[in-house]
C-alpha positions as CSV (number, residue, x, y, z in Angstrom):
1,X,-18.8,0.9,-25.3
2,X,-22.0,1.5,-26.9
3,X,-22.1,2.8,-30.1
4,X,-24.3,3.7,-32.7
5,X,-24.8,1.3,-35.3
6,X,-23.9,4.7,-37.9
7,X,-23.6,2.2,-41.0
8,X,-26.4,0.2,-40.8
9,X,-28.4,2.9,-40.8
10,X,-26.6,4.3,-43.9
11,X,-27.5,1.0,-45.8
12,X,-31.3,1.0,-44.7
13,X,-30.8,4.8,-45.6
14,X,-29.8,3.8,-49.3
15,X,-32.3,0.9,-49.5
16,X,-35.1,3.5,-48.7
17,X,-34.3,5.5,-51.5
18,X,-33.7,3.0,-54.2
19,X,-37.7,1.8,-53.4
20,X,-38.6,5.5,-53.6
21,X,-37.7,5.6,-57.7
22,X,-40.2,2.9,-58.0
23,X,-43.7,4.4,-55.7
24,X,-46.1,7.0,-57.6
25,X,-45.1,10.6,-58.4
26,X,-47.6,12.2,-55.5
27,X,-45.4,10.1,-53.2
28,X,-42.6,12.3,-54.2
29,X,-43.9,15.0,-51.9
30,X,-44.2,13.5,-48.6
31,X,-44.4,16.0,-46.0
32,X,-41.7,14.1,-43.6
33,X,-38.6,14.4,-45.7
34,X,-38.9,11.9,-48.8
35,X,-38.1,8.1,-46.6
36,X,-40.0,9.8,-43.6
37,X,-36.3,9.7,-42.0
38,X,-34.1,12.4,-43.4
39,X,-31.5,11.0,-41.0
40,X,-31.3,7.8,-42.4
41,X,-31.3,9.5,-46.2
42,X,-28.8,11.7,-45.3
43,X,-26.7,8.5,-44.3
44,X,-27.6,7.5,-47.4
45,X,-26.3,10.3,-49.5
46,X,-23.5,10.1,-47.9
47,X,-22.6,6.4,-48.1
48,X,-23.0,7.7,-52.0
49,X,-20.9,10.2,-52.3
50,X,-18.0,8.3,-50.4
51,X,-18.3,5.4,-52.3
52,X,-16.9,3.3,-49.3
53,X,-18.4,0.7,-47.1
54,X,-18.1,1.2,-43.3
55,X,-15.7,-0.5,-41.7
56,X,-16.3,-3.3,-39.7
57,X,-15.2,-4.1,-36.0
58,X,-12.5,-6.3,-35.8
59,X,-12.9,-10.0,-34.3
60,X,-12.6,-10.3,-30.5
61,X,-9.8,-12.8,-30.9
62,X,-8.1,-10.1,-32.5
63,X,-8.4,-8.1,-29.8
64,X,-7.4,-10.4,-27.2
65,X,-3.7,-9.5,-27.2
66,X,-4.2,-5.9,-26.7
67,X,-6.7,-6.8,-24.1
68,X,-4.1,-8.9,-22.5
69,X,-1.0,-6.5,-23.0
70,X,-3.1,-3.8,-21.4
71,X,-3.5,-6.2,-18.3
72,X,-0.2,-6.8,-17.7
73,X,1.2,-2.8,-18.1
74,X,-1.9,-1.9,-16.0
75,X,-0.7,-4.6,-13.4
76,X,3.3,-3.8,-13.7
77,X,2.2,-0.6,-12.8
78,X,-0.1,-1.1,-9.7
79,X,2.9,-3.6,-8.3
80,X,5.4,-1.3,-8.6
81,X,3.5,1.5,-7.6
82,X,0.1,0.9,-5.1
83,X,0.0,-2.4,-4.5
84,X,1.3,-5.7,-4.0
85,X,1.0,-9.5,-2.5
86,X,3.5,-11.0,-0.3
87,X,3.2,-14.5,1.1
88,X,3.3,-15.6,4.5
89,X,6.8,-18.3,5.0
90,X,6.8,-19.0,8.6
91,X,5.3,-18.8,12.2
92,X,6.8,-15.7,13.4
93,X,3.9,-13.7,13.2
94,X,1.4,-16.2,14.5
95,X,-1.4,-15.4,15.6
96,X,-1.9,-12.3,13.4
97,X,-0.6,-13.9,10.4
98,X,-0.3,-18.0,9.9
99,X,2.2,-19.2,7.5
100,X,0.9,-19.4,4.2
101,X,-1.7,-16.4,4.2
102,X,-1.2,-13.9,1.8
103,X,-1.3,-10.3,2.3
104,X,-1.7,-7.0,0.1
105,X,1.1,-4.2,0.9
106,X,0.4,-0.5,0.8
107,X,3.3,0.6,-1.4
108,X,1.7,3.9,-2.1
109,X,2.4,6.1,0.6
110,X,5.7,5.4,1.1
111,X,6.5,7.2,-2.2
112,X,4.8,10.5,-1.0
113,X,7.1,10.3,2.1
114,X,5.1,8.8,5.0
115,X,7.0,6.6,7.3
116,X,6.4,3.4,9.4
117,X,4.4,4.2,12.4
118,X,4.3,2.6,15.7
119,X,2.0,-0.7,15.5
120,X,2.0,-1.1,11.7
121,X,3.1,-4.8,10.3
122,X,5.8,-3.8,7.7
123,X,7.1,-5.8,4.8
124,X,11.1,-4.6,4.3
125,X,13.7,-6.1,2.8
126,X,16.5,-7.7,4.5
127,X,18.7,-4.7,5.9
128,X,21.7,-7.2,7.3
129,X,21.7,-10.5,6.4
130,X,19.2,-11.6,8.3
131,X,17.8,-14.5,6.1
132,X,21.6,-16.2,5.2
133,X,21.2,-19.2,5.5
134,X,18.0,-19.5,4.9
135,X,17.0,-21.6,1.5
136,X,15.5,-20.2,-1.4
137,X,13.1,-21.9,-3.1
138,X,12.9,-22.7,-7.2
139,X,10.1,-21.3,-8.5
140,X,8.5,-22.5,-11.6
141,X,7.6,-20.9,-14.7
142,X,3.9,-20.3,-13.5
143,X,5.1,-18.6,-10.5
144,X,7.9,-17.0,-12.3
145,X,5.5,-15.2,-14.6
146,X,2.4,-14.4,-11.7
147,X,5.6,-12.8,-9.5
148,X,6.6,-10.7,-12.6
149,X,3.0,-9.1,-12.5
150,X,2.6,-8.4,-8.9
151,X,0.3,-11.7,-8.4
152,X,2.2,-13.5,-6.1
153,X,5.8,-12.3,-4.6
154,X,9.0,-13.3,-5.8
155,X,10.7,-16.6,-4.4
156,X,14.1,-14.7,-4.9
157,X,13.3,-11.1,-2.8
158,X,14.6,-11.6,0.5
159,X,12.0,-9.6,2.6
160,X,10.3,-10.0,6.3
161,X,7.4,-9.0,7.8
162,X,7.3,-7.8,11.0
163,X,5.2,-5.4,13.4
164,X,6.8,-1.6,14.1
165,X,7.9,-1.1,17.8
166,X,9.1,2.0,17.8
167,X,10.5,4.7,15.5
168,X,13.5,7.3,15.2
169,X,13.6,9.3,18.2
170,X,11.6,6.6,20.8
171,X,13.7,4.3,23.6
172,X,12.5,0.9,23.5
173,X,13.0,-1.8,26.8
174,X,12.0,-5.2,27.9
175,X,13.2,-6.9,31.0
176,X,12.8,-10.5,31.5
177,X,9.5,-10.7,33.2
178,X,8.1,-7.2,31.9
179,X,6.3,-5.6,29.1
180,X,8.0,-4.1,26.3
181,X,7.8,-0.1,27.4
182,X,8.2,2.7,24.3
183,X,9.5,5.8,25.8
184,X,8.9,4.6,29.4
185,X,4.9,3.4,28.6
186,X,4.4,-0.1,28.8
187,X,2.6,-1.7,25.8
188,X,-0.5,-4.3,26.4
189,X,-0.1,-6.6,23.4
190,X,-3.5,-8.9,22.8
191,X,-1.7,-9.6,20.0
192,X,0.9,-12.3,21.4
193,X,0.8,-15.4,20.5
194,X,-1.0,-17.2,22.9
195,X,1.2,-18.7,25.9
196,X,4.1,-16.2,24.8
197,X,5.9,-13.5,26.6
198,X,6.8,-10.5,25.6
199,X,10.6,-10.9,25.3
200,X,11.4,-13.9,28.2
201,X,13.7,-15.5,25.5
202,X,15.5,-12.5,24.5
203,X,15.1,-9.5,26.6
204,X,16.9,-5.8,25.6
205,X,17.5,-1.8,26.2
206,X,16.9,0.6,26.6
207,X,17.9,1.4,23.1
208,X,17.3,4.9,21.6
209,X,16.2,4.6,18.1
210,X,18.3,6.9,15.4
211,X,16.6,9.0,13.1
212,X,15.3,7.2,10.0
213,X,15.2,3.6,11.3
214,X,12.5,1.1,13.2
215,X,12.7,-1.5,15.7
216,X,10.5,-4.4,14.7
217,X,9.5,-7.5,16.3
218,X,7.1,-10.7,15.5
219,X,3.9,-11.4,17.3
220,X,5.5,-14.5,17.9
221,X,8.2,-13.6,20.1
222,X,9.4,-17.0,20.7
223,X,9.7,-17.7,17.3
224,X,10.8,-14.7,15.4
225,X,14.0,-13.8,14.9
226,X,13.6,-10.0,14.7
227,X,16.1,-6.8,15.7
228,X,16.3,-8.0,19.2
229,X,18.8,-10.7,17.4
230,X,20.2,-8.4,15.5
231,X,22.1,-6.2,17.7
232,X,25.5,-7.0,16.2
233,X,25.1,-6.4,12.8
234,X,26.1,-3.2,10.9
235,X,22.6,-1.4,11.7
236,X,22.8,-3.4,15.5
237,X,19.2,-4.4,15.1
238,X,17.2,-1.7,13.3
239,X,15.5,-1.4,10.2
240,X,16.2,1.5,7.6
241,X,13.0,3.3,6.7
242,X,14.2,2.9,3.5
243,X,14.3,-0.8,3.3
244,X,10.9,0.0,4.0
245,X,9.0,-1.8,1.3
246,X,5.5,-0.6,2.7
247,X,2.5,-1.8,5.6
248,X,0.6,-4.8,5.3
249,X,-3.0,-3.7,5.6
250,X,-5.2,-6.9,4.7
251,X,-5.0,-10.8,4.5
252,X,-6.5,-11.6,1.3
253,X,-6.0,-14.9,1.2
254,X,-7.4,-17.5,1.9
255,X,-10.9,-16.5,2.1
256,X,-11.2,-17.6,5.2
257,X,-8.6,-15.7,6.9
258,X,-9.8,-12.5,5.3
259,X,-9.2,-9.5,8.0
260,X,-7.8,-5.7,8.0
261,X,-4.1,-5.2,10.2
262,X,-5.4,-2.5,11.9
263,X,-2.5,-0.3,14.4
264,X,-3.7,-2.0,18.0
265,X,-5.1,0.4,20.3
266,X,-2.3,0.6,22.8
267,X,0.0,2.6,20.3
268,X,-2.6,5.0,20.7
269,X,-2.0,5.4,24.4
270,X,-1.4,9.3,25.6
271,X,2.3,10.0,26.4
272,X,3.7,7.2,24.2
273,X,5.5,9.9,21.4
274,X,8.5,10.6,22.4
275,X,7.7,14.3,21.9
276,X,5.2,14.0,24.1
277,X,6.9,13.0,26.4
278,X,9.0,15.9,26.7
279,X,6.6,18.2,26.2
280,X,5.9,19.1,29.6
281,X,9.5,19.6,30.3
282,X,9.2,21.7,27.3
283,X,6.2,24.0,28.4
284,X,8.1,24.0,31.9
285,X,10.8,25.2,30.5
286,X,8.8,27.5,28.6
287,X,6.6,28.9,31.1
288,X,9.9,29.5,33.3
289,X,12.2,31.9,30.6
290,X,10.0,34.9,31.0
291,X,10.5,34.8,35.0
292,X,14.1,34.3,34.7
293,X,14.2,37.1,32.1
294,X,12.5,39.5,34.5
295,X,14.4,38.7,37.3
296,X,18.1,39.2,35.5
297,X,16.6,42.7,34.1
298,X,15.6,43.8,37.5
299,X,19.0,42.9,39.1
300,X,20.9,44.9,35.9
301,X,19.5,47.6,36.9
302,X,19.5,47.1,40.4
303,X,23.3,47.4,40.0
304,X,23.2,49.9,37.1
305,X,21.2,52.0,39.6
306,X,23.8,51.3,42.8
């Protein structure tokens, strides 16, 4: 912050006017204001009257601590609130996401009630057991601390990443062979690892998917162990929204591998809502009731009139 140097000037301020006892009466009556600076001489005055010297800033190594207890609050807070890194543990994402790469996680909206969407890679925590068995690695007291501030994730939080498939209200299918089809549209996924299929090892559905839940799967297909191995469990494969943790939107780390998660276009393809897709039965339906309407009036009063 820049600031005025307020005391210095008051001490030039009473130097000034110390000299001026000493210089010739006619000097008494300069024209500009005694020192040619009634700024500075009213510093001076001041500095008199007070009687206090002006306090000087502290050392910087005195103000490290704050400096550094600022940090950490100020990074507590964006971890638990906006943003935070996970890290990358195995293949089942490949290619989108290689093991080791580390990605930030939008944990904002979630807390202003948005929802997974179809497409989105979502971090969530483990809804049923999926990782037992799985080891869980010591951390040491580096890590320890840099997970405490949001700098790298916690060895101990049992959480997956995986890509949205469909949401509450949308049937989701694959047949051996096939594509994986959201309400009846099939999906073209560039995203696949290369050489994979779309669900060959493990196909599934139709399943409908409740209210408040997702159905997620890894890029990897052969290699992820996602809801279609999960159909037994107490949730029988889907994820509660809100074990939700938030969407991946950008590899960070390494530098290299820097890129945004964007939602791939075919999510985007017309008729894949599941509201859309009853919406022309809906406007059917819609444009019918008047005519039915009419016609029972005209036969009341057919018969009212008989």
């Amino acid at each position: 912050m820049n600031v005025s140097d307020v005391a210095g000037g008051a001490r030039s301020g009473h130097g000034q006017s110390t000299e001026r006892l000493e210089q010739p009466a006619d000097a008494a009556f300069d024209p500009v204001g005694e020192t040619g600076d009634p700024d500075v001489l009213e510093g001076a005055r001041t500095s008199d009257r007070d009687g206090k010297e002006p306090r000087k800033p502290r050392p910087f190594w005195k103000e490290l601590p704050l400096l550094i207890g600022i940090a950490l609050i100020l990074a507590l807070l964006i971890k638990t609130f906006l943003v935070q890194a996970f890290s990358i543990p195995s293949d089942s994402m490949q290619n989108t996401l290689q093991r080791g790469d580390r990605v930030l996680v939008d944990k904002l909206t979630p807390w202003f009630g948005s929802e997974p969407e179809r497409g989105e890679v979502v971090v969530f925590h483990d809804p049923s057991g999926w990782l037992d068995g799985e080891p869980t690695p010591e951390p040491n007291a580096v890590q320890t601390f840099l997970s405490f501030i949001g700098l790298m994730p916690s060895s101990q939080e049992k959480d997956l990443i995986k890509r949205t498939m469909a949401v509450g209200g949308d049937t989701v299918s694959c047949k051996k062979g096939g594509p994986v089809e959201v309400n009846g549209k099939a999906l073209d996924e560039p995203y696949l690892f290369p050489g994979g299929t779309p669900c060959d090892d493990m196909p599934f559905g139709p399943f409908k998917v409740p209210d408040g839940k997702i159905w997620v799967m890894g890029d990897h297909r052969q290699d992820s162990s996602d809801s279609r191995y999960h159909t037994n469990d107490a949730n029988k494969g889907f994820v509660p929204v809100d074990e939700v943790v938030g969407r991946a939107v950008v590899v960070a780390w390494p530098i290299n591998r820097w890129a945004t998660l964007p939602v791939p276009d075919t999510f985007d393809q017309p008729g894949l809502s599941a509201a859309a897709a009853m919406a022309p039965g809906a406007i059917g339906i819609a444009g019918a009731l008047p005519i039915v309407i009419r016609r029972r009036r005209r036969l009341t009063s057919e018969r009212t009139a008989g």
